[in-house]
N, C-alpha and C positions, 0 to 999 in steps of 0.2 A: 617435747616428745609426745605430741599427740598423735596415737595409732588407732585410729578408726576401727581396723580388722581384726584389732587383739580381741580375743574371748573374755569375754566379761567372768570375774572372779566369782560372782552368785549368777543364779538362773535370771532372767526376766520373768519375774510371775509380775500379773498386775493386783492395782490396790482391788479391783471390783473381783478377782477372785477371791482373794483374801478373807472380805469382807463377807462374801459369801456362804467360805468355810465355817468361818466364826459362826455364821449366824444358823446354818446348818446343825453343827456343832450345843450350842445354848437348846434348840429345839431338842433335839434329839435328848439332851441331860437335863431338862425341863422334863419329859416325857418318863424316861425313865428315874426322875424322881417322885414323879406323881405315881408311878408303879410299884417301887418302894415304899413310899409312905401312906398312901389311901388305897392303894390294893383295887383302882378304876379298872375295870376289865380291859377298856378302850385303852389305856397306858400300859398293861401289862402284853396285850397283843401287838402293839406298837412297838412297846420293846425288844419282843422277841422276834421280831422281823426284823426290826434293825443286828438283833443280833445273828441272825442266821445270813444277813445277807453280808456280816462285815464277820464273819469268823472264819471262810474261808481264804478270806484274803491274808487275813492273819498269818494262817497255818500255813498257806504257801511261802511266805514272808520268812517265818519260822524257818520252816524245811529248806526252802535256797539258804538262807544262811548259814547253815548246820551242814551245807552240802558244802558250798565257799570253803567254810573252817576246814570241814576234813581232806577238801584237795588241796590246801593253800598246806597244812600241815604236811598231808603225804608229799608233797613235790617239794617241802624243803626237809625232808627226811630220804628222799630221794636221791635230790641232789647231793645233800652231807655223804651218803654211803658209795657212790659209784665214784671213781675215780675221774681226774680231768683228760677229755682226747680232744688232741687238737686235730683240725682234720682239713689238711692240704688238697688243695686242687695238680689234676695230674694230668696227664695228656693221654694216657692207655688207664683203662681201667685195671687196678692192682688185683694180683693173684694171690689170695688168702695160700696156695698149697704150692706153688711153686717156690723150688730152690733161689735162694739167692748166688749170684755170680759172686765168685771173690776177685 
């Protein structure tokens, strides 16, 4: 049962981004440990670019998913309180205020 076309279970990231990241990553916790501990001007302005430029992203991160929660909640608090209609296909469209024939 080999299927070509099936969707792969993980992403395709490759090893040379990965390695990337990492090394991105080590820099940048390098940097702000040198601004931490020796108080380097060059490490503490470093740092704070790095963090101005990765705090937005955050707080968007943050706020989508705070927004997710409370629609994912309201719509099954929604759905719990309104009753089930089932809703048939007709050939006239039905009249809400007319009499029915007996």
């Amino acid at each position: 049962m080999d299927n070509k076309n099936a969707e792969p279970w993980l992403p395709r990231i490759s090893l040379r981004l990965l390695i990337g990241v990492v090394t991105i990553s080590a820099v940048s916790m390098a940097v702000i440990q040198q601004a931490l501990m020796t108080n380097a001007k060059w490490a503490v302005l470093a740092s704070a670019a790095v963090i101005s430029l990765l705090l937005p992203f955050v707080l968007y991160i943050a706020s989508f998913s705070l927004a997710n929660l409370f629609s994912s909640v309201g719509a099954l608090a929604a759905r719990q309180s309104e009753e089930r209609r089932i809703h048939t296909a007709t050939e006239t469209m039905p009249d809400a205020f007319a009499e029915t024939e007996a």
